[in-house]
VOVEXMAR-642890 format. One record per atom (N, C-alpha, C, O): x, y, z; residue number from 1; residue in one letter; atom name. Coordinates in Angstrom, 2 decimals. Layout:
# VOVEXMAR-642890
+---------+---------+---------+-----+-----+------+
!       x !       y !       z !   n ! res ! atom !
+---------+---------+---------+-----+-----+------+
!       X !       Y !       Z ! NUM !   A !   CA !
...
+---------+---------+---------+-----+-----+------+
This chain:
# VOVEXMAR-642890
+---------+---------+---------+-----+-----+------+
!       x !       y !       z !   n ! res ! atom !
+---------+---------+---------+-----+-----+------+
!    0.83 !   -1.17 !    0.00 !   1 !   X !    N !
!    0.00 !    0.00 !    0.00 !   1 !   X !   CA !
!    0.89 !    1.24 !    0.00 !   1 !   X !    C !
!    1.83 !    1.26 !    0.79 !   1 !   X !    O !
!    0.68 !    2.26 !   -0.79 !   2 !   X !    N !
!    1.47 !    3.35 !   -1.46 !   2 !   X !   CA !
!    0.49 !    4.64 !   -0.08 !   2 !   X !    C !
!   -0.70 !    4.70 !    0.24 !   2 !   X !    O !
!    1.55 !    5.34 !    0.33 !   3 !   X !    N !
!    1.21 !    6.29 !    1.33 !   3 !   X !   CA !
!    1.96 !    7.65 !    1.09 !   3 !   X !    C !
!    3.16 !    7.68 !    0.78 !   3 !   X !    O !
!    1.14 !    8.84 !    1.27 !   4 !   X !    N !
!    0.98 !    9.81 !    0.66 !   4 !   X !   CA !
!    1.76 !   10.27 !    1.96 !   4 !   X !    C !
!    1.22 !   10.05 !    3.04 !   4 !   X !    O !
!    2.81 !   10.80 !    1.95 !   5 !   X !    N !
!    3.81 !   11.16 !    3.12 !   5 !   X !   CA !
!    3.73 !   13.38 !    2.91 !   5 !   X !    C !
!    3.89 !   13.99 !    1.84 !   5 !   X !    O !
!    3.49 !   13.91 !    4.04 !   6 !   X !    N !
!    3.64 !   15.21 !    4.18 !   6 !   X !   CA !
!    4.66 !   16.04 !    3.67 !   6 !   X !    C !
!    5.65 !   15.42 !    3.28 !   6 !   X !    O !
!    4.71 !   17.28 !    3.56 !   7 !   X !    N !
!    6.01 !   17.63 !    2.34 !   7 !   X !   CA !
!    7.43 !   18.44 !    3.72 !   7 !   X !    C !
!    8.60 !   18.78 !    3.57 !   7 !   X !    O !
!    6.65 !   18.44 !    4.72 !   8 !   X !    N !
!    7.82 !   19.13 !    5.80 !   8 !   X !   CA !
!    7.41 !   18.02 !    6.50 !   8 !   X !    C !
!    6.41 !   17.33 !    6.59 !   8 !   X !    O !
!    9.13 !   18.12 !    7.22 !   9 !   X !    N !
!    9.53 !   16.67 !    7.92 !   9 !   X !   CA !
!    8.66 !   17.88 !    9.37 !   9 !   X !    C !
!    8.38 !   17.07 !   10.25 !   9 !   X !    O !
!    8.30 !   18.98 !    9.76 !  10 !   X !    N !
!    7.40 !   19.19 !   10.57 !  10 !   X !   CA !
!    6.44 !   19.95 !   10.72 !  10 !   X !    C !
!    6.45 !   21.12 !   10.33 !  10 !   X !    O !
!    5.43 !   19.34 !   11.33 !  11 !   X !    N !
!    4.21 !   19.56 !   11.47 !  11 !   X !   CA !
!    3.67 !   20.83 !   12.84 !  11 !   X !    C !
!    3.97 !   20.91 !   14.04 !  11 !   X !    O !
!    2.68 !   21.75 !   11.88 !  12 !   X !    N !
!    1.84 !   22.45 !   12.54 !  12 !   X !   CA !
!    0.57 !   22.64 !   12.66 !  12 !   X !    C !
!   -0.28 !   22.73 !   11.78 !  12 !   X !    O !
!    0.44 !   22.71 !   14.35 !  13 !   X !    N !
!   -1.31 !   22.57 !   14.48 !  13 !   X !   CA !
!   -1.65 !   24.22 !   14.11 !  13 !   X !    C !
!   -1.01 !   25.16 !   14.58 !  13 !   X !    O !
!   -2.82 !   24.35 !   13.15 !  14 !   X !    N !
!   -3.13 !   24.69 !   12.21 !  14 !   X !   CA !
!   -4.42 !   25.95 !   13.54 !  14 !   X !    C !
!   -4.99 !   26.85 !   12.93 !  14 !   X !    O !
!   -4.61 !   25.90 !   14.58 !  15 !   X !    N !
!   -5.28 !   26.64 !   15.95 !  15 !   X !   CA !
!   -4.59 !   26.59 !   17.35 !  15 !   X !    C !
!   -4.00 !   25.67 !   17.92 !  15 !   X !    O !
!   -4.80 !   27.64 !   17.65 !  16 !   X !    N !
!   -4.21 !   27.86 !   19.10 !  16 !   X !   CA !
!   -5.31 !   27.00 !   20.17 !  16 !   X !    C !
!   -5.06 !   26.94 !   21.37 !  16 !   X !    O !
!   -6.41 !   26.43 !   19.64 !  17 !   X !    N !
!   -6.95 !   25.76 !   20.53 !  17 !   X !   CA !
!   -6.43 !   24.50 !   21.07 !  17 !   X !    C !
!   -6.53 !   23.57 !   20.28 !  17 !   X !    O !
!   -5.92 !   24.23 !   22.17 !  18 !   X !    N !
!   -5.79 !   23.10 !   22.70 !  18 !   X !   CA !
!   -6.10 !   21.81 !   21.76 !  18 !   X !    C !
!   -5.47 !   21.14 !   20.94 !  18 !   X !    O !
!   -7.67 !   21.83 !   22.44 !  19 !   X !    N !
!   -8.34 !   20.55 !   22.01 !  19 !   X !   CA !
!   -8.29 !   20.58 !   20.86 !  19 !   X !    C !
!   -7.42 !   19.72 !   20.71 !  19 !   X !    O !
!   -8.55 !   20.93 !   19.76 !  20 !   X !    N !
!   -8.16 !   21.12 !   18.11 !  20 !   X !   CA !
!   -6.82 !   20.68 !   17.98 !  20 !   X !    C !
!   -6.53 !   19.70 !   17.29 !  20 !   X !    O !
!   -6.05 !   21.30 !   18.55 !  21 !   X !    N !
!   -4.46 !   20.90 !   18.34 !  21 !   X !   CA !
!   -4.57 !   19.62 !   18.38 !  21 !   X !    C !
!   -4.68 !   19.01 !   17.32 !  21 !   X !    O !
!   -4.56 !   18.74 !   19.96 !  22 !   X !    N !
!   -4.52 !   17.54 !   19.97 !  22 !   X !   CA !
!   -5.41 !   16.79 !   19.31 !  22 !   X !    C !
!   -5.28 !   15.57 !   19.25 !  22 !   X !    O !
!   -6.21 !   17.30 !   18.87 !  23 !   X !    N !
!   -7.18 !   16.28 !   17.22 !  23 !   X !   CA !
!   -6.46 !   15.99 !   16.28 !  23 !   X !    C !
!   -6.24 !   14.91 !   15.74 !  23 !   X !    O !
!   -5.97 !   17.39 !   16.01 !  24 !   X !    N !
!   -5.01 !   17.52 !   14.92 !  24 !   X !   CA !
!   -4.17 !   16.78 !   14.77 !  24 !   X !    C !
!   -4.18 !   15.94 !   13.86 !  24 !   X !    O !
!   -3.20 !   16.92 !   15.67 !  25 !   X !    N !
!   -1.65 !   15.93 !   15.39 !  25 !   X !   CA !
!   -2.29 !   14.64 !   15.96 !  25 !   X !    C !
!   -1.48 !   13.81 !   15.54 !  25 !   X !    O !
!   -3.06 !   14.04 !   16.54 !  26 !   X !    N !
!   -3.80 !   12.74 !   16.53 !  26 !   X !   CA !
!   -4.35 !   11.69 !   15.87 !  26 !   X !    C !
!   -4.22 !   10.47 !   15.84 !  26 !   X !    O !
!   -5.16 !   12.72 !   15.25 !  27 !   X !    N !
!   -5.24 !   12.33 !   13.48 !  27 !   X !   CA !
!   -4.10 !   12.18 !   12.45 !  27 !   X !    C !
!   -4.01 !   11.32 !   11.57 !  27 !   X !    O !
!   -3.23 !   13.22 !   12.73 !  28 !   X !    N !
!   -1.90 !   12.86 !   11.48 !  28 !   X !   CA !
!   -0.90 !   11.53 !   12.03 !  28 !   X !    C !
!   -0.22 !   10.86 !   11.25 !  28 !   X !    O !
!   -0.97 !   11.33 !   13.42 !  29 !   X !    N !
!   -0.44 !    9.82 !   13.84 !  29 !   X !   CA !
!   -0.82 !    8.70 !   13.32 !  29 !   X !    C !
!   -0.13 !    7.86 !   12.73 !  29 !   X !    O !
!   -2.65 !    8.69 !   13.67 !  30 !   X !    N !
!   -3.19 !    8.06 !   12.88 !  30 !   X !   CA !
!   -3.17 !    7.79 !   11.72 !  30 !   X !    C !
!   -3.43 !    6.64 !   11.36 !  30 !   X !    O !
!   -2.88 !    8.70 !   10.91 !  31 !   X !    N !
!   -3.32 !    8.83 !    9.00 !  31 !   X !   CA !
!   -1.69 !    8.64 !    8.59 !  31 !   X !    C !
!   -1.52 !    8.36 !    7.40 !  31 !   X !    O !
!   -0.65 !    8.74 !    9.29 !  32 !   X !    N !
!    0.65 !    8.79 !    8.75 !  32 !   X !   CA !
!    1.77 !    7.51 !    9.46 !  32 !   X !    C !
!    1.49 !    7.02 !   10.55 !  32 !   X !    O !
!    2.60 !    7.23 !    8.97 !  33 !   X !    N !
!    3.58 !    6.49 !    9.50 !  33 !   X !   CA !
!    4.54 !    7.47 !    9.96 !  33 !   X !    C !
!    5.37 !    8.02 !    9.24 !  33 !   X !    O !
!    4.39 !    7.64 !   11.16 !  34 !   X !    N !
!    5.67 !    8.87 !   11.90 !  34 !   X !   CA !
!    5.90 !    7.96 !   13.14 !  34 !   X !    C !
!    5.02 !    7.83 !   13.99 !  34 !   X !    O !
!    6.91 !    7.42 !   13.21 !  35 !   X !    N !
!    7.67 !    6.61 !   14.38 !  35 !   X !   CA !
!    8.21 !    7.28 !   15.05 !  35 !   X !    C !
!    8.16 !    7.18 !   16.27 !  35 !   X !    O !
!    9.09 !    8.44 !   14.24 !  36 !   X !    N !
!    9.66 !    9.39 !   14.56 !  36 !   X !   CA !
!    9.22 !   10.68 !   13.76 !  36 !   X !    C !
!    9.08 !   10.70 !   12.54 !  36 !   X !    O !
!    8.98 !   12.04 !   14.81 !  37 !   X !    N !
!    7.99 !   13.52 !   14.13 !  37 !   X !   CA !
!    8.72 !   14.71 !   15.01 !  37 !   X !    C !
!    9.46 !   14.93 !   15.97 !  37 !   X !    O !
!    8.18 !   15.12 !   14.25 !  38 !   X !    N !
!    8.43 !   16.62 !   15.04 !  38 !   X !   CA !
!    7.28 !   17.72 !   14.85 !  38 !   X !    C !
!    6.98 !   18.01 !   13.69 !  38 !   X !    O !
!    6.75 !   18.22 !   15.71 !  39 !   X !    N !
!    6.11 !   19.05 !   16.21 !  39 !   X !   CA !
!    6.46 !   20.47 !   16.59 !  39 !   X !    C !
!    7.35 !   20.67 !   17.43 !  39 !   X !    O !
!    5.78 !   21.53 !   16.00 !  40 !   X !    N !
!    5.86 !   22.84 !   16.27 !  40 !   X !   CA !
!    5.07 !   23.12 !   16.78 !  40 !   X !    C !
!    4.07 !   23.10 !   16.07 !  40 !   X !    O !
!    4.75 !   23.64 !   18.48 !  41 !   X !    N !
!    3.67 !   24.57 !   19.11 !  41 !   X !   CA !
!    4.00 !   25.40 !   19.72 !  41 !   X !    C !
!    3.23 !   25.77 !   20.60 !  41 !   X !    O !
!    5.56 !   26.25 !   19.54 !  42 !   X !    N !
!    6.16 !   27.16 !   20.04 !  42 !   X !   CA !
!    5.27 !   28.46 !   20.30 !  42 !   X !    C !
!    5.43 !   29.34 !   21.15 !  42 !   X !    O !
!    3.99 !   28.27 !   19.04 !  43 !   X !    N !
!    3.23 !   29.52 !   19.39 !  43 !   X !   CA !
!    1.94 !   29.25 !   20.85 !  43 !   X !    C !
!    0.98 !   29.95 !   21.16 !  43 !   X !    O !
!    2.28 !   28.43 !   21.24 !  44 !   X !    N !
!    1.27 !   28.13 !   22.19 !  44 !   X !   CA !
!    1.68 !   28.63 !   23.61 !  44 !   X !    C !
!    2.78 !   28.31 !   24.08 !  44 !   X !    O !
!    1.03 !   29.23 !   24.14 !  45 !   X !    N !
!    1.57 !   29.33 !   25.41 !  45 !   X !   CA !
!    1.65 !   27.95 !   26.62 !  45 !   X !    C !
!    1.19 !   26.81 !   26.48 !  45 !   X !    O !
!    2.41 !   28.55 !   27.84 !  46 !   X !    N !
!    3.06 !   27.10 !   28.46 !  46 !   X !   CA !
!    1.90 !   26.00 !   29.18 !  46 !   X !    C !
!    2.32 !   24.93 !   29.61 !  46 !   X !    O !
!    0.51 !   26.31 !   29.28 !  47 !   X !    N !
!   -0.19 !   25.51 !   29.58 !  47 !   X !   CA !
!   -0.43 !   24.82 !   28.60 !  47 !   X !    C !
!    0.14 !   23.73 !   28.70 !  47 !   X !    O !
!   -0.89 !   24.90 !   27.88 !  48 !   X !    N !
!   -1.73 !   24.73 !   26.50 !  48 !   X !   CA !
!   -0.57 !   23.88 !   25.65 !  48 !   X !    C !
!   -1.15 !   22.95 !   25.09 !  48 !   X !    O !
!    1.18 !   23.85 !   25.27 !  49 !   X !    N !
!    2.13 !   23.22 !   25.28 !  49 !   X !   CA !
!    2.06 !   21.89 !   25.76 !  49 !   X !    C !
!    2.06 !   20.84 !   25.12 !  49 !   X !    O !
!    1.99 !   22.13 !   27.40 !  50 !   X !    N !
!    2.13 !   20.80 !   28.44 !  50 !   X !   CA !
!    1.21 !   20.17 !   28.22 !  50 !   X !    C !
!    1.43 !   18.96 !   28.24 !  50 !   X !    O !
!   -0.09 !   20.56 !   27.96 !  51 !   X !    N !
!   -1.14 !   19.33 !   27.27 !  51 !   X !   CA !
!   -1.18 !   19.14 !   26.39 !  51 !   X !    C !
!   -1.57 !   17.98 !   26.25 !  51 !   X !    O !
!   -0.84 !   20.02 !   24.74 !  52 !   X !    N !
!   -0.91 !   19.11 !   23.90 !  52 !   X !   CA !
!    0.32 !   18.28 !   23.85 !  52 !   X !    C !
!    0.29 !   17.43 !   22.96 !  52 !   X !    O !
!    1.44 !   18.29 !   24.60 !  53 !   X !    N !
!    2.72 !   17.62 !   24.09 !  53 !   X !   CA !
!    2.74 !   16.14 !   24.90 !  53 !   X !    C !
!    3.32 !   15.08 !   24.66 !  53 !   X !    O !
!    1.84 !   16.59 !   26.01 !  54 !   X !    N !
!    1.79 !   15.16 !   27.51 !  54 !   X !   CA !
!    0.42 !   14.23 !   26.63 !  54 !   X !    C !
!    0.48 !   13.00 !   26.71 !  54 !   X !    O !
!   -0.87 !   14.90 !   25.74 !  55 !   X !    N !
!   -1.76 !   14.26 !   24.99 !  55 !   X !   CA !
!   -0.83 !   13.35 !   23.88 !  55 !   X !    C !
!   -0.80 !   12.12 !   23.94 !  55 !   X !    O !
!   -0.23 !   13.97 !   23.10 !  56 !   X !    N !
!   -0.01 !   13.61 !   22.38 !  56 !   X !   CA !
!    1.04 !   12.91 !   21.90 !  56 !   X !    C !
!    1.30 !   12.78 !   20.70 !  56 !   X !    O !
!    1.80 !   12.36 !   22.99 !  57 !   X !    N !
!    3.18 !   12.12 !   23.17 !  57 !   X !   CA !
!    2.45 !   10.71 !   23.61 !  57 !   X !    C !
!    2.92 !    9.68 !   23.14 !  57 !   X !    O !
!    1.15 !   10.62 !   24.64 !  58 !   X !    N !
!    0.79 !    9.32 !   24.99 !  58 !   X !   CA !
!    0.30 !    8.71 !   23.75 !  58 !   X !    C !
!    0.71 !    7.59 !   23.44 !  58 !   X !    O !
!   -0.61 !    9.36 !   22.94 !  59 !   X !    N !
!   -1.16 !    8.82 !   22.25 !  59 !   X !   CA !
!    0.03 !    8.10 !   20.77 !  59 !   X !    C !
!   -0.13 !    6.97 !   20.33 !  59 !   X !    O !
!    0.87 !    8.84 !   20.38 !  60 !   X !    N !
!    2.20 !    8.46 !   19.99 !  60 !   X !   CA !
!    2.80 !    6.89 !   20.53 !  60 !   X !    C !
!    3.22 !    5.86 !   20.00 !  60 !   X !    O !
!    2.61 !    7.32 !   21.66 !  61 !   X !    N !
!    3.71 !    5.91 !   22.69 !  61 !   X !   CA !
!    2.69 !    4.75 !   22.42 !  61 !   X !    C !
!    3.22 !    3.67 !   22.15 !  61 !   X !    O !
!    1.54 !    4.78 !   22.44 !  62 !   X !    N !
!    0.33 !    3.82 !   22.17 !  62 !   X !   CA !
!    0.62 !    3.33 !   20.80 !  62 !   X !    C !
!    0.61 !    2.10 !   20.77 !  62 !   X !    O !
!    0.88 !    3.88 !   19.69 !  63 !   X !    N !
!    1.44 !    3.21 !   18.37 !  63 !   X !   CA !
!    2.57 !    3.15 !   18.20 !  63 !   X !    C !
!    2.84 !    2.38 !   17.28 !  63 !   X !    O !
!    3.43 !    3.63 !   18.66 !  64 !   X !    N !
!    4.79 !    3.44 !   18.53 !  64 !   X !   CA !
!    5.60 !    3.81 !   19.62 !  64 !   X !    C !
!    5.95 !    4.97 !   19.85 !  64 !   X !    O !
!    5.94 !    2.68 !   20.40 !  65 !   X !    N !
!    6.37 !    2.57 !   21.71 !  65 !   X !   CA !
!    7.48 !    3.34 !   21.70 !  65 !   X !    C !
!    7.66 !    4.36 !   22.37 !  65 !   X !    O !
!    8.60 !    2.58 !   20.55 !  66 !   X !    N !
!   10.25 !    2.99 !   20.58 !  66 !   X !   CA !
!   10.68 !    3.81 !   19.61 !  66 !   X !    C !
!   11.68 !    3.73 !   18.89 !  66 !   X !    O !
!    9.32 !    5.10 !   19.71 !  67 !   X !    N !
!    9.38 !    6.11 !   18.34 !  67 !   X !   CA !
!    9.67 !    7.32 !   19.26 !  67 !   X !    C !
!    9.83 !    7.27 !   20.48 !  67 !   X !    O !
!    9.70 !    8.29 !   18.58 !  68 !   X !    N !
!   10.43 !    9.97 !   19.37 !  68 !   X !   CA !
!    9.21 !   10.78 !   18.80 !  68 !   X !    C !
!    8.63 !   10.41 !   17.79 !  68 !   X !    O !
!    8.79 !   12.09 !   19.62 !  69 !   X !    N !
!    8.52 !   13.28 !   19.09 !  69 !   X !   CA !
!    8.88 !   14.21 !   19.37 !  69 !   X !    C !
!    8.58 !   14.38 !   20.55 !  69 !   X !    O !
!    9.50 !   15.18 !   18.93 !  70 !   X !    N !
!   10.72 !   16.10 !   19.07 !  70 !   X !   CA !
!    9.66 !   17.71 !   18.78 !  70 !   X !    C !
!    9.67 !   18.37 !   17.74 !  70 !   X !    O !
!    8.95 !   17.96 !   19.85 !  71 !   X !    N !
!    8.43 !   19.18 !   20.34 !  71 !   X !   CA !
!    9.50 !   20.91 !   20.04 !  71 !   X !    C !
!   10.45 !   21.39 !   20.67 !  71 !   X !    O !
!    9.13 !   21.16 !   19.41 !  72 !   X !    N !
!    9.65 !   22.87 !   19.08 !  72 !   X !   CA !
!    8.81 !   23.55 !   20.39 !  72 !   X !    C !
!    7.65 !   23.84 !   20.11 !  72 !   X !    O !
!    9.07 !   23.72 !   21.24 !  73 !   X !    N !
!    8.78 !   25.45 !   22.26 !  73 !   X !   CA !
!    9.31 !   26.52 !   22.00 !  73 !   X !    C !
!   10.14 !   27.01 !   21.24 !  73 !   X !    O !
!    8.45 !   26.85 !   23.04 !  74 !   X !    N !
!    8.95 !   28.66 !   23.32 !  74 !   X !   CA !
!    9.56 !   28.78 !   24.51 !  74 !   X !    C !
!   10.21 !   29.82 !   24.68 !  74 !   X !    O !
!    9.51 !   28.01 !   25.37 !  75 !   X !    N !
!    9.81 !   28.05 !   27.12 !  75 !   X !   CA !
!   10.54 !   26.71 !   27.34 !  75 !   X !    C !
!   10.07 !   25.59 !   27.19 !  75 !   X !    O !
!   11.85 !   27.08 !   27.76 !  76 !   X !    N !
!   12.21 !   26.06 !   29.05 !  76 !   X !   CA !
!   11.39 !   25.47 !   30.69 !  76 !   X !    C !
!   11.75 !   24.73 !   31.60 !  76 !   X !    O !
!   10.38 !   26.12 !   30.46 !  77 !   X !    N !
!    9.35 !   26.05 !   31.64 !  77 !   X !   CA !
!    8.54 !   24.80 !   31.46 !  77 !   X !    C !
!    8.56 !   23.91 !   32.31 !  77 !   X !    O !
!    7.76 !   24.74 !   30.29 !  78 !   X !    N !
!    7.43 !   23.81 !   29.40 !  78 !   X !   CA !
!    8.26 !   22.24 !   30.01 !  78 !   X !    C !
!    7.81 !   21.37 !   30.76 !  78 !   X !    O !
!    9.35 !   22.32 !   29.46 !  79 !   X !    N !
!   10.27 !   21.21 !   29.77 !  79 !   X !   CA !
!   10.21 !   20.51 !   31.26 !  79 !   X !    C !
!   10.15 !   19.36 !   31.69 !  79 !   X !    O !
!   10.26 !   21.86 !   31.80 !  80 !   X !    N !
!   10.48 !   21.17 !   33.61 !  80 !   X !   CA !
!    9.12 !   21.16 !   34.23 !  80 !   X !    C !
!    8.82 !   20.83 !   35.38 !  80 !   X !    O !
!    8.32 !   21.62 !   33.21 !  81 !   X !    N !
!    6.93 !   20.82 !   34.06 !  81 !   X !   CA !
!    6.38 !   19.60 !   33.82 !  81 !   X !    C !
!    5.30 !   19.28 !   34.33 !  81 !   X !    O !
!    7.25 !   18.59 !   32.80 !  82 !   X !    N !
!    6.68 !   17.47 !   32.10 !  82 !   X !   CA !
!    7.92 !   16.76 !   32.70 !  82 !   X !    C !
!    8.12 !   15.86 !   31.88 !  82 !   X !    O !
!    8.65 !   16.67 !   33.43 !  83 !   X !    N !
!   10.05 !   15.84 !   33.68 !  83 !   X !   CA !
!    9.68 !   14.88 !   34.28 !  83 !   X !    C !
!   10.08 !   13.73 !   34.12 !  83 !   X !    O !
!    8.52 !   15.43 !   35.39 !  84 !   X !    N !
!    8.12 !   14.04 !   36.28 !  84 !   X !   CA !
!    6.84 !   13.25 !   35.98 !  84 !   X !    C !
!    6.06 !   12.59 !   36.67 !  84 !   X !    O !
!    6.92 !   13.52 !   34.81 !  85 !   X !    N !
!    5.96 !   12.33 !   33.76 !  85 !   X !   CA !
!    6.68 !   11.21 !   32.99 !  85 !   X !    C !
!    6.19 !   10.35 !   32.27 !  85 !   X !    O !
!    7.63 !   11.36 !   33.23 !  86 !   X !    N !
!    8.83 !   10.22 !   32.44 !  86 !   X !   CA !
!    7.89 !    9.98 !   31.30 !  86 !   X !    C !
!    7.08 !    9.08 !   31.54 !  86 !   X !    O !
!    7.80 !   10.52 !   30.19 !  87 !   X !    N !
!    7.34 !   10.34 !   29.16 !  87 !   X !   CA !
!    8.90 !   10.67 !   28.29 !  87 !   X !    C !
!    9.59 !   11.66 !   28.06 !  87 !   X !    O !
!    8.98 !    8.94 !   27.93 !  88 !   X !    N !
!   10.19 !    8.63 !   27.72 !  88 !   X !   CA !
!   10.10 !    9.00 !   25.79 !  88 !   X !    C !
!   11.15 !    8.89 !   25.14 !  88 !   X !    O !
!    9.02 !    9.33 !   25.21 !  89 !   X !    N !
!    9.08 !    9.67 !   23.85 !  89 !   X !   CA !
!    9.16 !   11.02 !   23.11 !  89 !   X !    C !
!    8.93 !   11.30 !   21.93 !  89 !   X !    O !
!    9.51 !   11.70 !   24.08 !  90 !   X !    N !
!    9.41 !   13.05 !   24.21 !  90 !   X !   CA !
!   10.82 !   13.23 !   24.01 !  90 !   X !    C !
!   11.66 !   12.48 !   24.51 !  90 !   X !    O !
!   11.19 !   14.58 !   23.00 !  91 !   X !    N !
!   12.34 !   15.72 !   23.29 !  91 !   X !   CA !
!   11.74 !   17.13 !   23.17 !  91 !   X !    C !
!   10.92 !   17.26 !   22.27 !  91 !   X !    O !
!   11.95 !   17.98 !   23.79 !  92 !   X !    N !
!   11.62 !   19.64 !   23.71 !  92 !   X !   CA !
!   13.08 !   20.12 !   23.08 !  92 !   X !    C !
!   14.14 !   19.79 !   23.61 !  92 !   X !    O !
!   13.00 !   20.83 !   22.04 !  93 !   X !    N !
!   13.89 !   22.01 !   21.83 !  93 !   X !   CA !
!   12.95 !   23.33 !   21.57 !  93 !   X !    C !
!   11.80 !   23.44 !   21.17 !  93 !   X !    O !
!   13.91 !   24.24 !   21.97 !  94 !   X !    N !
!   13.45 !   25.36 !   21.82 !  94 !   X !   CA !
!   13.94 !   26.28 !   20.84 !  94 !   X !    C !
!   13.42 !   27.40 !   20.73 !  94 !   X !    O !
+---------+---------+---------+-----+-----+------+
């Protein structure tokens, strides 16, 4: 089966809404083979970050255990509020 792969190796949620966001890149897990992704929500502020990246990082680990998603921020704050989630599929750069 022939699969229609995205033209940037990363992806942006397309609303500052939370819940939209995490539809968003939920659905492209779903609809795409990304073991390994990267994610831009640098425009999000730091609440709204920590949930879509802690949503969507589980939902990630659920299809692909020993895959990465490599989160773009805006805040080092971001980072140290998700540390004691050992959400081992996660990287933040900023």
């Amino acid at each position: 089966m022939l699969q229609l792969l995205p033209q940037s190796n990363t992806i942006t949620p397309n609303t500052t809404n939370p819940n939209d966001a995490v539809e968003f890149i939920n659905s492209y897990i779903e609809k795409y083979h990304c073991e390994n992704m990267s994610v831009d929500i640098s425009f999000m502020n730091i609440l709204d970050a920590c949930y879509v990246s802690t949503m969507c990082s589980t939902k990630h680990y659920i299809k692909y255990p020993a895959g990465k998603i490599n989160w773009k921020i805006s805040s080092e704050l971001i980072r140290e509020f998700n540390k004691d989630m050992e959400l081992g599929n996660l990287e933040y750069t900023l």
